[in-house]
C-alpha positions in Angstrom: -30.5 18.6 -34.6 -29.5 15.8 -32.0 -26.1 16.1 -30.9 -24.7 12.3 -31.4 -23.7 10.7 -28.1 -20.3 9.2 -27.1 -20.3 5.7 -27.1 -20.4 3.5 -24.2 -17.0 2.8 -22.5 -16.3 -0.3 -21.4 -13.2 -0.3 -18.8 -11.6 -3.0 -17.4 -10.2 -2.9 -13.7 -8.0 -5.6 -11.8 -6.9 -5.3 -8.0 -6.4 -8.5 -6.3 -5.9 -7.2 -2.9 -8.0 -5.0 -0.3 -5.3 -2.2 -0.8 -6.3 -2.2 -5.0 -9.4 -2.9 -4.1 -9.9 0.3 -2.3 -8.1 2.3 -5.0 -10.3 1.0 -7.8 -13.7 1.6 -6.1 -12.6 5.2 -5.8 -11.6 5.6 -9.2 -14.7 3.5 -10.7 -16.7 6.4 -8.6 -14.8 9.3 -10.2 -15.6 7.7 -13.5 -19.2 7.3 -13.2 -19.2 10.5 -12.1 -17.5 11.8 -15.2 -19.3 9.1 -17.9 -22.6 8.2 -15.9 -24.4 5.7 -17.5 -21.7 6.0 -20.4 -19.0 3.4 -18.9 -19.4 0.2 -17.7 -16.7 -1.8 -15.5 -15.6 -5.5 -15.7 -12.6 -7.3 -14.0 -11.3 -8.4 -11.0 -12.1 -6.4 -7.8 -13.5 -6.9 -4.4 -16.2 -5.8 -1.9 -15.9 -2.2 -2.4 -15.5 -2.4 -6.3 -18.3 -4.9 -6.1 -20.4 -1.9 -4.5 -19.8 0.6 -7.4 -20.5 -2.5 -9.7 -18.0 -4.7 -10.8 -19.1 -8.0 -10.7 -15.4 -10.0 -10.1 -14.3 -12.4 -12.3 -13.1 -14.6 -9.2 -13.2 -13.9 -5.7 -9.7 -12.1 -4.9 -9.5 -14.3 -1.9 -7.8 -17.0 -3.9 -4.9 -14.6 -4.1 -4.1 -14.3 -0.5 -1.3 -16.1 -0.6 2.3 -14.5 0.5 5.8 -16.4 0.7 7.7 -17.9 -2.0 7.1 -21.4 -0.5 3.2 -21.0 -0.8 3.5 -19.5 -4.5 4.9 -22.5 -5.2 2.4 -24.6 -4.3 -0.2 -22.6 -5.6 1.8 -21.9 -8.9 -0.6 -24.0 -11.0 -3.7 -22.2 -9.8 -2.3 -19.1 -10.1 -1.2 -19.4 -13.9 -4.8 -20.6 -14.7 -6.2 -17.4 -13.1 -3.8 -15.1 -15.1 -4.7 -16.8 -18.1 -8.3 -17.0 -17.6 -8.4 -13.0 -16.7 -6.2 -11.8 -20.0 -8.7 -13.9 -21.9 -11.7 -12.4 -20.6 -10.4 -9.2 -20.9 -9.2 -9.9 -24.7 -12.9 -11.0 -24.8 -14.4 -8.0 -23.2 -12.4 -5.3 -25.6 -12.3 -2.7 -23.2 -11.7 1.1 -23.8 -8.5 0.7 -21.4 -7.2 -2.0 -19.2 -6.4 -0.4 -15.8 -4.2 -2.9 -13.7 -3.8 -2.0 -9.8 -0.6 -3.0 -7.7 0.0 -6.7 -7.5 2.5 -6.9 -10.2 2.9 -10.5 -10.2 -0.6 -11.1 -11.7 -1.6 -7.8 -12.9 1.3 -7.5 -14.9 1.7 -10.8 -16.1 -1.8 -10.4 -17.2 -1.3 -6.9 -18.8 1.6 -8.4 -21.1 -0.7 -11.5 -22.4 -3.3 -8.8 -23.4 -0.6 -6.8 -25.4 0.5 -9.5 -27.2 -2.5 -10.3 -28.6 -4.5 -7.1 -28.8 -2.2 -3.9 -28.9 -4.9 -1.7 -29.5 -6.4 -1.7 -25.8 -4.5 0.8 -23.7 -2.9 -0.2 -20.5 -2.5 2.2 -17.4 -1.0 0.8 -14.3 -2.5 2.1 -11.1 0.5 1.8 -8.6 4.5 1.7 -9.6 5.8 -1.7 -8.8 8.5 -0.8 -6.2 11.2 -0.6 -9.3 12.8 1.7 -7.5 13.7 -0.5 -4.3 14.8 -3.7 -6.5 14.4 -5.2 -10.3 15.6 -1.7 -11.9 15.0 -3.4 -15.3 11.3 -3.3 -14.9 10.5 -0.1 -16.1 12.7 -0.5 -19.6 10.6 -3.8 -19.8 7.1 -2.0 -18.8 7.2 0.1 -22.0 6.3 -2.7 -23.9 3.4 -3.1 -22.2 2.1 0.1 -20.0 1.2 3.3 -21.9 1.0 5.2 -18.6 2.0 4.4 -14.9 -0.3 6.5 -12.2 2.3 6.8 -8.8 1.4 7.1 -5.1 4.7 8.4 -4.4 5.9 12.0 -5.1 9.6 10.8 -6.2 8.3 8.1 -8.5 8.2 10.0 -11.9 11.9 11.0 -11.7 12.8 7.4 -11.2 11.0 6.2 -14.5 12.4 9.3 -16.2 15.8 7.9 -14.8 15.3 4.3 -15.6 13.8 4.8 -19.3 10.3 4.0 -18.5 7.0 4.5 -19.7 5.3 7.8 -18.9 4.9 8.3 -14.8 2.5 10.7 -12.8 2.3 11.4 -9.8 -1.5 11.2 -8.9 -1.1 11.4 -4.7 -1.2 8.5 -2.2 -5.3 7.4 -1.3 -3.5 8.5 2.3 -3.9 12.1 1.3 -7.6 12.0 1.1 -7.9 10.9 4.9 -6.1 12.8 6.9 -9.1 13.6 9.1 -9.6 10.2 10.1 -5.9 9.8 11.0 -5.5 13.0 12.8 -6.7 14.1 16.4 -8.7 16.1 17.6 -8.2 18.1 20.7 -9.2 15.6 23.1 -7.7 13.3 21.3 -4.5 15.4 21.1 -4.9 15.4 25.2 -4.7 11.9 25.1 -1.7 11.3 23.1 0.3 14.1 25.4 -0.8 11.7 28.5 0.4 9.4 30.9 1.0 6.6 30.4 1.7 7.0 26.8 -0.7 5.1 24.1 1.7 2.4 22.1 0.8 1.1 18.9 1.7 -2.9 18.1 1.4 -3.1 14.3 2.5 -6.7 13.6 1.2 -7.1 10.0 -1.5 -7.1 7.4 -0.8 -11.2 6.5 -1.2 -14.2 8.4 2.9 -14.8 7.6 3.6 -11.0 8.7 2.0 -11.6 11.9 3.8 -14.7 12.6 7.1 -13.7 11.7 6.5 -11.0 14.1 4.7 -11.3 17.2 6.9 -13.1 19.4 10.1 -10.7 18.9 7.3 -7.8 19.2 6.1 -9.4 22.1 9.5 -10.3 23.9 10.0 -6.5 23.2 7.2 -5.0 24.9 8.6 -7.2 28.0 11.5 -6.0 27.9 10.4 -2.1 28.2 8.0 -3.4 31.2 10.9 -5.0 33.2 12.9 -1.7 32.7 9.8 0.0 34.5 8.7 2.2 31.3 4.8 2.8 31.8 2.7 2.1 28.9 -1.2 1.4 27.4 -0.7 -1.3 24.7 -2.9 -1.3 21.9 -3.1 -3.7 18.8 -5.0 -2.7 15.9 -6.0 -5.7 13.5 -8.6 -6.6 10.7 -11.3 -9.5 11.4 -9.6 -12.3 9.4 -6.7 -11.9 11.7 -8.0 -12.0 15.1 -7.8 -15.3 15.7 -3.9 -15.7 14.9 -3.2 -12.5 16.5 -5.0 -14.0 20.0 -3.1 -17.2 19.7 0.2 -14.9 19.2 0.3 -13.2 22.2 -0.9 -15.7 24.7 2.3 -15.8 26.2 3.0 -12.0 25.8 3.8 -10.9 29.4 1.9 -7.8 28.8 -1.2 -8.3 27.2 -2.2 -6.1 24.7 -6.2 -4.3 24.0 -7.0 -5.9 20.6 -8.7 -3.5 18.9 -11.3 -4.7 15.2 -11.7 -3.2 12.4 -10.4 0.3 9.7 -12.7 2.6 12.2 -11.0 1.5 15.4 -7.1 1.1 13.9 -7.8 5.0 13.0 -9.2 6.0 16.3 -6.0 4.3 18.2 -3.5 6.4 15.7 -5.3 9.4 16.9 -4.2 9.0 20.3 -1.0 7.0 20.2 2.1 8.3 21.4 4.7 6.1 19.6 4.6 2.6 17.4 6.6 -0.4 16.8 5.5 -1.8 13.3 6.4 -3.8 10.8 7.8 -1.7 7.8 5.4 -0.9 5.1 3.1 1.1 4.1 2.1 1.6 7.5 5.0 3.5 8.3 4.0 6.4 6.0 -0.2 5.9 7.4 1.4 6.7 11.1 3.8 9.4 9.9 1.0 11.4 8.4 -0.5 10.8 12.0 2.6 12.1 13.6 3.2 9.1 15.0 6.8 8.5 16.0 7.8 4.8 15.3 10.2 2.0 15.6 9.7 -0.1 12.3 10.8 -3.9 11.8 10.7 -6.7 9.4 11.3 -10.5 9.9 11.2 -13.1 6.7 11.7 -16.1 6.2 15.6 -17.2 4.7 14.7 -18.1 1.4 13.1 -14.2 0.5 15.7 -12.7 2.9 18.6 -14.6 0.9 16.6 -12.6 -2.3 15.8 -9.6 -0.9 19.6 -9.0 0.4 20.9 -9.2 -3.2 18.2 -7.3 -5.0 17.2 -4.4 -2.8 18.8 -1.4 -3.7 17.8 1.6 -2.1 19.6 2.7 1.7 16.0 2.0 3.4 13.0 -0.2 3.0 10.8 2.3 5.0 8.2 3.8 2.9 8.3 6.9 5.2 12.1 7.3 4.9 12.2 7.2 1.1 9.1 10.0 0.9 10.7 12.1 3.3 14.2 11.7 1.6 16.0 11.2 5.0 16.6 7.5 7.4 14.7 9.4 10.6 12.7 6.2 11.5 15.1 3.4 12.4 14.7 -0.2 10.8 15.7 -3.6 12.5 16.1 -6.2 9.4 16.0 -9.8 10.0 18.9 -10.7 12.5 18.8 -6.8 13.5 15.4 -7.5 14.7 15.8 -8.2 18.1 14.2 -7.6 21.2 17.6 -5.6 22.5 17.9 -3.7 20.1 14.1 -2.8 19.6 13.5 -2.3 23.4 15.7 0.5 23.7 14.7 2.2 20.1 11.3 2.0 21.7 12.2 3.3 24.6 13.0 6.4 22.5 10.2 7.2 20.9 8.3 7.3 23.6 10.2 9.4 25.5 11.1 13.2 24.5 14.8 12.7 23.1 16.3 13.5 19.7 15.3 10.6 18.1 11.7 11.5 18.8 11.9 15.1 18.1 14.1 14.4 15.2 11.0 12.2 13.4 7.7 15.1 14.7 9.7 17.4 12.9 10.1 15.5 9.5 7.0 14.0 9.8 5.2 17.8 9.8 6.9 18.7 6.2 4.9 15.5 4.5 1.7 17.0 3.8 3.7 19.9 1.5 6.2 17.0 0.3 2.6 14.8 -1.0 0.5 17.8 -2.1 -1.5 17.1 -4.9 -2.7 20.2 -5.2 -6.9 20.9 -5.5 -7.4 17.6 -6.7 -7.6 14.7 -5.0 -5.7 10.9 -6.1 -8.7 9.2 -7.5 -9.6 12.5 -9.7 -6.0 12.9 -10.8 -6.3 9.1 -11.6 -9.4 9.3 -13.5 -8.4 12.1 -15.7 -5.3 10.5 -17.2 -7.4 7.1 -17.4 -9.8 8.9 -19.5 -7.1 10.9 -21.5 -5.5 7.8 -22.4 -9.0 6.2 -23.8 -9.2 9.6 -25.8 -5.5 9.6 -27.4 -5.6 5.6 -27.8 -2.6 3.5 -27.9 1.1 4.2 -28.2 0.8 8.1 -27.0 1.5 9.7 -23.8 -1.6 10.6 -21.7 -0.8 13.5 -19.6 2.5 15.2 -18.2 4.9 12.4 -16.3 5.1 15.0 -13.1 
C-alpha cells in the first residue's frame, strides 16, 4: 500500500531589505531542502529570494526610504503596500507567515493578517530591537507572533523578561562566514604592517553616508596633520558610489574606494583598525578582529526621539553581545572630529584601548555558538515545527 504524501506547503516570506533578503533566501534553501518539491514560497523578497524562487509581490526598492521626514512623504504609498501585502497573504493561506526584520511593515502587516485569519501562524525572523527602546513591544507581539527567531545570543532572556512571545536564539547569518571575514596568513602579514590598513565605514544608506562623511573625513585629516601613517580604504555597495565620490571630494586624504560584498570582505581581512558608523557593522568587524572607533550622526528630529526612548548604556551592537562598553561611541554632538581623531589614533596604535577590544573580540565566537547547526537550519526547524503544532502553541525551546 501507498504511503499517503504530506500536502504541499505553501509558506509566505517578507524581507524588504537586502539584510532580510539575505536571511530569507538561506532559509527558503534549508526548506527546499527539507520539503523539496513539497513547499512552495510567495511574498515579498529580493534578488536572492528571487533566485530560490519567490517571485516578489513588489520590488523592495520602493522601501528604501530612511528618515522620519521621508516616511512622511511616502506615508501614503507605504500604507497601500502594507495593505496590499496582508491581503495577498490572507489570499494565499499559507502554512506560516514568516516576517523578516523591518518591523515597521512586516509587523504592521503580520497584525492585519491576525486579525482576520488567526489560524495562519506567524514567526518573526529577527527581534525588533525591543530591547534598546519600545519595551512594550514584546507584551504587544504576543498577540500577533507565535515565535520570534533571534540573531542575538541575549535576546530570549529579554522576551522572557519583558512577557513576550516565545524567543530562540537561532545564531546571527555572521556565524556562517567567518571564513570570508577572517585572514589568512598573508593576509594576517598585512594587517601586522606598516602603514596600518584603515577601514572608513560611513554607512549602508544614502542618509547614513551623508550624515557622515564630512566629520569622518575632517577626522582622517586630523590624524594626517598629526603625522600618523596610514592606507585608507572605503568599502561601499554599487548604488552608493556615486554619493560616496561626491562626499569625499574635498577629503584631504583621499580614500581607495573599494565595490562590492567580495571586496568589503577582502579589506576586513587585512585592516588594522576602523572608524564606522555604529551598527551592525560593529559586530561584522569584531568577528574580524577588527579594533574600531564607532559613530553615529542623525538628523534632530530622530535624535530628539531616539534620546528619550533608547534605553540600554550602548547602541553598539558589539558592546551589547559582548556584555561590556570596550568599543567607544561618539553620539551626535560627541561626534566630532577631536574627539574621534584621537580614539582613532588608539586603535591603531598598540595601547590599552586596542588590546582591551582583541581581547574581547576573541571570546565572541564561544559567546555566539550555535552549536553544529548553522542559523538558517536552526531557523528552518522551528519554522517547520510551528507549521506542524499550528496556531497558539509554542514551537521549540525559547533558548
Amino acid at each position: 500500500m501507498m504511503q499517503s504524501r504530506d500536502p504541499k506547503r505553501r509558506i509566505c516570506l517578507i524581507a524588504t531589505e537586502e539584510s532580510g533578503d539575505r536571511l530569507g533566501s538561506a532559509l527558503m534553501k534549508v526548506l527546499r531542502q527539507r520539503l523539496g518539491d513539497g513547499v512552495e514560497f510567495v511574498g515579498v523578497g529580493g534578488r536572492t529570494m528571487a533566485r530560490e524562487g519567490l517571485e516578489s509581490l513588489f520590488p523592495i526598492e520602493e522601501l528604501s526610504i530612511v528618515g522620519f521626514a521621508a516616511v512622511v512623504q511616502q506615508l501614503p504609498k507605504i500604507l497601500r503596500l502594507i495593505r496590499n501585502t496582508a491581503d495577498a497573504v490572507l489570499e494565499a493561506a499559507p502554512d506560516a507567515l514568516v516576517i523578516i526584520d523591518s518591523p515597521d511593515f512586516t509587523h504592521r502587516v503580520a497584525r492585519r493578517v491576525r486579525a482576520k485569519n488567526s489560524a495562519i501562524p506567524i514567526v518573526d525572523y529577527v527581534s525588533p530591537q525591543l530591547w534598546a527602546w519600545r519595551p512594550g513591544r514584546a507584551r504587544t507581539m504576543l498577540g500577533y507572533v507565535d515565535h520570534v527567531l533571534g540573531l542575538l545570543p541575549f535576546e530570549p532572556e529579554e522576551y522572557r523578561k519583558l512577557g513576550g512571545p516565545p524567543c530562540s536564539y537561532v545564531g546571527h547569518p555572521l556565524v556562517e562566514q567567518l571564513s570570508s571575514l577572517r585572514p589568512n596568513a598573508e593576509e594576517q602579514a598585512r594587517r601586522n604592517a606598516e602603514p596600518p590598513v584603515l577601514l572608513v565605514l560611513p554607512g549602508s544608506r544614502r542618509s547614513e553616508v551623508r550624515h557622515h562623511l564630512g566629520v569622518f573625513g575632517a577626522t582622517i585629516g586630523r590624524l594626517q596633520a598629526e603625522g600618523r601613517a596610514f592606507e585608507l580604504m572605503l568599502p561601499t555597495m554599487p548604488h552608493l558610489e556615486a554619493t560616496i565620490r561626491e562626499g569625499i571630494a574635498s577629503w584631504p586624504v583621499k580614500p581607495n574606494i573599494v565595490i562590492g560584498e567580495n571586496e568589503k570582505r577582502a579589506a576586513f581581512r587585512i585592516a588594522h583598525a576602523a572608524l564606522a558608523k555604529s551598527g551592525t557593522v560593529t559586530l561584522e568587524l569584531a568577528l574580524s578582529g577588527i579594533p574600531m572607533v564607532t559613530a553615529y550622526r542623525v538628523g534632530a528630529i530622530e535624535a530628539f526621539i531616539l534620546r528619550r526612548a533608547i534605553r540600554v548604556s550602548s547602541v553598539i551592537l558589539a558592546n551589547l553581545v559582548i556584555g561590556k562598553e570596550v568599543i567607544p561611541e561618539y553620539l551626535q554632538e560627541e561626534c566630532t572630529p577631536e574627539k574621534l581623531a584621537p580614539a582613532l589614533h588608539d586603535v591603531l596604535t598598540e595601547s590599552p584601548l586596542r588590546r582591551r577590544q582583541v581581547e574581547a573580540f576573541a571570546q565572541l565566537d564561544q559567546i555566539m555558538s550555535t552549536g553544529n547547526k548553522s542559523p538558517s537550519v536552526l531557523a528552518a526547524d522551528i519554522v517547520l515545527a510551528t507549521i506542524r503544532k499550528g496556531r497558539g502553541t509554542s514551537s521549540g525551546v525559547s533558548s
